[in-house]
C-alpha positions in Angstrom: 0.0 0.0 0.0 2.2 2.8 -1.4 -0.3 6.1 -0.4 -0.7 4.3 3.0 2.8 3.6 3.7 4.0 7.3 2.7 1.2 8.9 4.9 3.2 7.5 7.4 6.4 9.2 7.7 5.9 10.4 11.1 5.8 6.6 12.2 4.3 3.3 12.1 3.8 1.0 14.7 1.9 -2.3 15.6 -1.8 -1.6 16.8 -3.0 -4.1 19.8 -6.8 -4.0 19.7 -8.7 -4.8 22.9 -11.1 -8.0 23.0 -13.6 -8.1 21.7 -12.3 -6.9 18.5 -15.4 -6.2 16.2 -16.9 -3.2 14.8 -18.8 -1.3 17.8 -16.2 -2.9 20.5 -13.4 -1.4 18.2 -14.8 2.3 17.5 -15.7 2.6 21.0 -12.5 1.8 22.1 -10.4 4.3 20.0 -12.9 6.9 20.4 -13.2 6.8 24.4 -9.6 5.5 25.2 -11.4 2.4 27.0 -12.6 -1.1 27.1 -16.0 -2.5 26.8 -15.7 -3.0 30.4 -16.2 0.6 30.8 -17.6 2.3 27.2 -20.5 -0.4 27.2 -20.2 -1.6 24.1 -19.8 -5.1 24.5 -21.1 -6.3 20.6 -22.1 -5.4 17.2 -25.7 -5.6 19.6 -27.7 -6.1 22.4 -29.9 -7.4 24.2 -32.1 -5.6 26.4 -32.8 -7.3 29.3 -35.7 -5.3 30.5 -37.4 -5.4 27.1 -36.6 -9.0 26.3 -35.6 -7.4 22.8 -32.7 -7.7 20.7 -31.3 -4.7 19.1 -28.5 -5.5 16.1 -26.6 -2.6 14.1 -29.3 0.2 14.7 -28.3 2.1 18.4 -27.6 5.7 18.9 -24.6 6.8 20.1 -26.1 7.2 23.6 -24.9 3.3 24.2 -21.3 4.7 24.7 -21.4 5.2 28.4 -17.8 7.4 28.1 -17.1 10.5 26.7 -15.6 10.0 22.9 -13.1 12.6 21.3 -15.7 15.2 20.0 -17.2 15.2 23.7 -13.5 16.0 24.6 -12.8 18.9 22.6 -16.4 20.2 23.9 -14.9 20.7 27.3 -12.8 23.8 28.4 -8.7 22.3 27.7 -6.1 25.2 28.0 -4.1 22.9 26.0 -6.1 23.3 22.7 -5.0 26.1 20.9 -8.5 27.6 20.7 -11.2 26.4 22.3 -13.9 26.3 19.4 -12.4 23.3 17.2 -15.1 21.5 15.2 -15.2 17.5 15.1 -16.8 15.6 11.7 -17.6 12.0 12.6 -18.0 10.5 8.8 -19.4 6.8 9.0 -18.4 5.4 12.5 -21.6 3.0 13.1 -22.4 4.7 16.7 -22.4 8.2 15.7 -26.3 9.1 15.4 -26.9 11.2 18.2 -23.1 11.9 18.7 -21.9 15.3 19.7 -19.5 15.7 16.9 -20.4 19.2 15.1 -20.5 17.6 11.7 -21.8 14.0 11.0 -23.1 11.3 8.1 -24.2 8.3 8.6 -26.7 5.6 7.0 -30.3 5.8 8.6 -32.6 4.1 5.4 -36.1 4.5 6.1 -38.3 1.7 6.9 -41.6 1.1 4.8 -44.6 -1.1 7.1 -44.4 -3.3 4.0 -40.8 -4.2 4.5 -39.2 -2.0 2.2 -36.3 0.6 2.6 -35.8 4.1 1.3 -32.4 5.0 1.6 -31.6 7.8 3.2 -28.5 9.6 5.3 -28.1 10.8 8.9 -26.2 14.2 8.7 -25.6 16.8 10.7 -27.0 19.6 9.9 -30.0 17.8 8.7 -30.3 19.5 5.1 -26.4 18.0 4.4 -27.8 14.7 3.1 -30.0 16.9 0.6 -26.5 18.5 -0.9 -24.7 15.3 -0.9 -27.4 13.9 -2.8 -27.5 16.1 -5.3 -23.7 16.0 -6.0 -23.2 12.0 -5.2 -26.7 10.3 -5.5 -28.0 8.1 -2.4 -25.5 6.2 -0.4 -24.7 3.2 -2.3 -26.2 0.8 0.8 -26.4 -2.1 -1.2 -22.5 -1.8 -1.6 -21.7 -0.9 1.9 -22.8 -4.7 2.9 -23.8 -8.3 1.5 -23.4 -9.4 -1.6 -22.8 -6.4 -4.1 -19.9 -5.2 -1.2 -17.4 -3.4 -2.6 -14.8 -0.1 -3.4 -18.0 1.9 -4.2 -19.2 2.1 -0.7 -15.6 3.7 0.5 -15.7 5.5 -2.1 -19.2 7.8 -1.9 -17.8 7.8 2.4 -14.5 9.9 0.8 -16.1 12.0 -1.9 -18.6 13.1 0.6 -16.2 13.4 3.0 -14.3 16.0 1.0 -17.5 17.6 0.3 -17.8 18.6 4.1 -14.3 19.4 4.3 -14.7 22.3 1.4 -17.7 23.3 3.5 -17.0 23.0 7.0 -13.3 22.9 7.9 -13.7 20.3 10.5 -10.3 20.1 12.9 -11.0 16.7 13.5 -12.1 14.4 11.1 -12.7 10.9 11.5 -13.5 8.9 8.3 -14.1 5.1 8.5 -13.5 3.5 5.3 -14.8 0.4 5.3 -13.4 -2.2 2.1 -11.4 -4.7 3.5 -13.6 -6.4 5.5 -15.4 -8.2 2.5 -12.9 -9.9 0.8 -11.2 -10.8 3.9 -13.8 -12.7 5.4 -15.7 -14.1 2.5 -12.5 -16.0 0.8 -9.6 -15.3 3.8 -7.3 -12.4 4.8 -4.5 -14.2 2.5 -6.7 -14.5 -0.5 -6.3 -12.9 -4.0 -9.4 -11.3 -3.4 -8.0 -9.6 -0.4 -4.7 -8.2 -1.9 -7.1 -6.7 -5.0 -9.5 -5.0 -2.1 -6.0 -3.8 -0.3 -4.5 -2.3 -3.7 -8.3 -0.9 -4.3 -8.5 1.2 -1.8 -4.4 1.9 -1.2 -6.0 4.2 -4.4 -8.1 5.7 -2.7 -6.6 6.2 0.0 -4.1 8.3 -2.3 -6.5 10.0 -4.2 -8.8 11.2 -0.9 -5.8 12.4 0.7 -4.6 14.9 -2.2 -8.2 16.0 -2.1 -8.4 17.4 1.6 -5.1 18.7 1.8 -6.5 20.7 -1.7 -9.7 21.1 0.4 -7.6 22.5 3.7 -5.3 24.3 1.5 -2.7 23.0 4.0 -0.7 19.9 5.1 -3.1 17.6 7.5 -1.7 15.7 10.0 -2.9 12.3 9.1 -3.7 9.4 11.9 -4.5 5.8 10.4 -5.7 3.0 12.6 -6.6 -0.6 11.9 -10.3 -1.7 13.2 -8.9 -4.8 14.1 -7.4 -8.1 12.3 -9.4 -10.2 10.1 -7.7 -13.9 10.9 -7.8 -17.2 8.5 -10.7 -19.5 9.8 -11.5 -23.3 9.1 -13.9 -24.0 11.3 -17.1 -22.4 13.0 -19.1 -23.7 15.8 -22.8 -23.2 16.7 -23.5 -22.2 20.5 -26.6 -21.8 20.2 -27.4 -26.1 19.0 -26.1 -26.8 21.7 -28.0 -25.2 24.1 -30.8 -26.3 22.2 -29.7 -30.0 22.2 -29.0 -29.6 25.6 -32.9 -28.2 26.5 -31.6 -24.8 27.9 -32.7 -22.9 24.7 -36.4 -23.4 22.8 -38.1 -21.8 20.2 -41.7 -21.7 18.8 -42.9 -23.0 15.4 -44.2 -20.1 13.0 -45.6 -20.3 9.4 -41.9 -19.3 8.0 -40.0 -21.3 10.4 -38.8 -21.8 13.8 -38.1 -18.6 15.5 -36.2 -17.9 18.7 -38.2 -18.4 21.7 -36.7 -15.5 24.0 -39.2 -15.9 26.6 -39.4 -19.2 27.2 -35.3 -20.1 27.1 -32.9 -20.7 29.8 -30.3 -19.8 27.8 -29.3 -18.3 24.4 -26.2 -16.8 22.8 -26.0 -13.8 20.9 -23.1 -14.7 18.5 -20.5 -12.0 17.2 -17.7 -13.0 15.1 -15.6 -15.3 17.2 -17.3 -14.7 20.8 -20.8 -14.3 21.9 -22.8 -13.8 25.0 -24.5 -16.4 26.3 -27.5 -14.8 28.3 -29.4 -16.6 30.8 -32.9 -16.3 32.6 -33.4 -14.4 35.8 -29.2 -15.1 35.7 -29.5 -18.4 37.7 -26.5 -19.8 39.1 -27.4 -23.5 38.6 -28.1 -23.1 34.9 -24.6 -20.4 34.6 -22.8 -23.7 35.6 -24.9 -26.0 33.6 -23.6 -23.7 30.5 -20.2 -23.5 31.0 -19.7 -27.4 31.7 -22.0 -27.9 28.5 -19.3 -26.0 26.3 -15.8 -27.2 28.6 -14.9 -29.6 25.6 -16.5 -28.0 22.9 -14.6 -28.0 19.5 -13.5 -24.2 18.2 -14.5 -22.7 22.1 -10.8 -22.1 23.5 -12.4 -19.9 26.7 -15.7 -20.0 28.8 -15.5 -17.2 30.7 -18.8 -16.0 33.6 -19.0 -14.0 36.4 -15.7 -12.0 37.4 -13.9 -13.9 35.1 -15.4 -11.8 32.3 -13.0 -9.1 33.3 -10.1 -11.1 31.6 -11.4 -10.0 28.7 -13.1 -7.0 29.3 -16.7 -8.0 29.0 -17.6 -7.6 32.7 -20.3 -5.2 32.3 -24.1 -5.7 33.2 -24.8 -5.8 29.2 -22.7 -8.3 29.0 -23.9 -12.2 28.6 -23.7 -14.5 32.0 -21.8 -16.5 30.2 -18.7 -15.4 27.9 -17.8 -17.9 24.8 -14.3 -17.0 23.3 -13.3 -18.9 20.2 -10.2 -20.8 19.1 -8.2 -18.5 16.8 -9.3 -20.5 13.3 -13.0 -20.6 14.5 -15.8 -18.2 14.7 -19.8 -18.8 16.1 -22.7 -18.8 13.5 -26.0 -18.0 15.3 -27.8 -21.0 13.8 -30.6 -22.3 16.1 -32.3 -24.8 13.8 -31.6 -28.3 13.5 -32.4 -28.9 9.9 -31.9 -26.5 7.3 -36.1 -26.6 6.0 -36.7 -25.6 9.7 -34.6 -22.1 9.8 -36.9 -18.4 9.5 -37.2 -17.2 6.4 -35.1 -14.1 7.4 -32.0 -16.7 7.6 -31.7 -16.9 4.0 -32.0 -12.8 3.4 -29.8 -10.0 4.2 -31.4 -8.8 6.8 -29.0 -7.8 9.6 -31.4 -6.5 11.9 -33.8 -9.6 12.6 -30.9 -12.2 13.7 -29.6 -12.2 16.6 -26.0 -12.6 16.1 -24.1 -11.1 12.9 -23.7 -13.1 9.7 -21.4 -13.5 7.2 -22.8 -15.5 5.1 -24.6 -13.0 4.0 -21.9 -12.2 1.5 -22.9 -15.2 -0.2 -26.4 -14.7 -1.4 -27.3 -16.6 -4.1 -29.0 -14.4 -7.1 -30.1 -17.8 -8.9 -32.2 -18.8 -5.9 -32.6 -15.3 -4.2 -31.1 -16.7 -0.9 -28.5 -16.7 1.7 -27.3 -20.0 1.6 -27.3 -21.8 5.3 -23.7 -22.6 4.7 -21.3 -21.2 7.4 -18.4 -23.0 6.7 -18.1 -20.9 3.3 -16.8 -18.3 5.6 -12.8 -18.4 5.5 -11.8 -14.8 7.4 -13.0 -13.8 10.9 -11.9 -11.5 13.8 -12.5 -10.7 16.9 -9.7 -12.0 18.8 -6.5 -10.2 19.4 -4.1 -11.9 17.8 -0.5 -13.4 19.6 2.9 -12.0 18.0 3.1 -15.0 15.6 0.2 -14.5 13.7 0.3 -13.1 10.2 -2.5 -10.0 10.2 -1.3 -7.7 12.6 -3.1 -3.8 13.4 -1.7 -1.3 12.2 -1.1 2.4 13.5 0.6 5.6 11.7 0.9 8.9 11.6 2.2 11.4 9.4 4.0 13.6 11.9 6.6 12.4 14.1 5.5 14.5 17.5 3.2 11.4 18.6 6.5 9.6 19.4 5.2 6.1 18.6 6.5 3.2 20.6 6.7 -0.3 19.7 3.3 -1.0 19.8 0.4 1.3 20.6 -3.2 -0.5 21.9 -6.4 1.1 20.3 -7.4 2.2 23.8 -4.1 4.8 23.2 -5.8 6.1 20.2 -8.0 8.6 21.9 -5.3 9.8 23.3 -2.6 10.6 20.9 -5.7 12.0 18.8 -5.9 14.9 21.3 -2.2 15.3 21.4 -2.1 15.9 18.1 -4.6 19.0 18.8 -3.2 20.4 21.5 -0.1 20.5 19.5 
């Protein structure tokens, strides 16, 4: 990645990401300068005890329980060199709601029959109007599933530049999204992956000679890794097992069997390569019954409850009773059903919002027979983990000024951090 390598002349470094390292988890984290444990972002999700609901991919930025870097520059800081400095928040999934002074993100509308209308989040409100005209809609359908690709980056940084004409932000963070489909769908070492890498190393090069154009000044460039996307080979299905074991039931609809929230003792809301296992009225007996059902389960390397949760920073009341941690070349599908004609009808759609627990496989619609295919061993990338020194992906941290003083390795809870040292500068 030639544009990404010479952005960072002021240093590069190896990025340690926190557990768990997925989407929400990861934002949070560099954002706040702390774990799950503490921002309260403990999944792409969650469920809502109170409620008995499960809420994927759609929650305001109100979740975050600590204050992120726009909320930072808000306060009074005799350090910054004026106190007025605008923050842009450009496609980081939590930031509906946020206090940064400029923001866009995807908010389609939802039709009672189903349907979607795409539309944007901004901030101001009228933004989405202007981007419109000069970009078109957001290209959803190529931000996730099976049309994935350069083009979703791609309308992120042109509209990006667009607010930097306009508004000057001092901080602007812009999540570009692009390697994650490749990498998972056909593995982080794939030809696939090197062509998304190179894709949007180009970019990358082209967005960056367009804001300093923009700023009609040098920018002092900060680029992070959201995590590492790993090799995988196997995936294992928490929630069969509890069903097998009777802990989790479901009830019979016209479409399928759905997932019986009410009525389980225990479910898992899957995530990558971890999920939360979440058990009724949180009773001890059936805690303990869950961790010795999964003790020599293949592609579970750690079954963590209780205070033990803290190891890996998922102690927090949203947090499942129980903890599952996969094996480094295995994630968790969310799979409930025993045979394949028994599964919802949503399990063969993209429909992110109505399963609880993120999938993949989604990548792999099938525009013959109009369906996800209920296949999850096609998925060959996964993350979530933090991965040991000998593995192959590593994060990735640089800067294109040298006065952060970069160490060996930096973790993502740093990030927040050298952010507002490079403003106060």
């Amino acid at each position: 990645m030639p544009n990404l390598a010479a952005m960072g002349q002021g240093g590069v470094t190896t990025l340690r990401h926190s557990f768990p390292s997925v989407t929400w988890p990861a934002q949070s984290a560099m954002l706040t300068g702390k774990t799950a444990s503490e921002h309260g972002v403990v999944a792409n999700g969650f469920f809502w005890r109170d409620t008995n609901q499960v809420e994927m991919w759609t929650a305001w930025n109100e979740v975050i329980q600590r204050p992120q870097i726009w909320d930072l520059l808000r306060k009074p800081n005799p350090n910054l060199p004026n106190p007025n400095l605008k923050s842009a928040a450009w496609f980081p999934m939590l930031s509906k709601g946020c206090n940064a002074d400029f923001v866009c993100m995807p908010a389609p509308i939802h039709q009672p029959d189903g349907s979607e209308d795409m539309w944007c989040h901004t901030k101001p409100q009228e933004f989405y109007g202007e981007l419109l005209d000069q970009f078109g809609h957001f290209p959803l359908k190529h931000f996730w599933g099976p049309l994935a690709n350069i083009q979703s980056s791609q309308w992120i940084a042109d509209s990006a530049i667009a607010a930097a004409k306009k508004f000057h932000p001092d901080f602007f963070y812009v999540y570009l999204p692009h390697l994650d489909y490749a990498a998972q769908k056909f593995g982080p070492n794939s030809d696939e992956a090197n062509v998304a890498v190179k894709e949007l190393d180009q970019l990358i090069g082209h967005f960056q000679q367009r804001a300093e154009a923009a700023y009609d000044q040098p920018i002092h460039w900060i680029a992070a890794s959201e995590y590492v996307i790993s090799p995988v080979d196997h995936v294992s299905y928490p929630n069969r097992l509890l069903r097998e074991a009777g802990l989790l039931r479901v009830k019979r609809k016209e479409d399928g069997e759905h997932l019986d929230l009410e009525s389980s003792r225990a479910w898992a809301l899957v995530d990558h390569q971890f999920s939360h296992v979440f058990v009724k009225d949180r009773d001890a007996s059936t805690i303990a019954e869950v961790n010795q059902l999964f003790a020599k389960t293949e592609g579970i390397a750690e079954i963590l409850s209780g205070a033990d949760r803290a190891t890996c920073n998922l102690d927090h009341e949203r947090s499942g009773d129980v903890v599952l941690v996969s094996t480094s070349n295995s994630w968790q599908a969310y799979y409930w059903w025993l045979n394949d004609e028994d599964a919802p009808a949503f399990a063969r759609t993209v429909d992110i919002h109505r399963k609880p627990g993120y999938d993949p496989v989604e990548l792999f619609f099938d525009f013959q027979t109009k369906s996800v295919p209920l296949d999850a061993t096609l998925i060959k990338g996964s993350h979530g983990l933090v991965p040991d020194d000998s593995a192959d992906q590593q994060g990735v941290l640089l800067s294109s000024e040298g006065g952060l003083k970069l160490g060996e390795t930096v973790k993502d809870t740093d990030v927040c951090q050298l952010v507002m040292n490079s403003l106060e500068t």
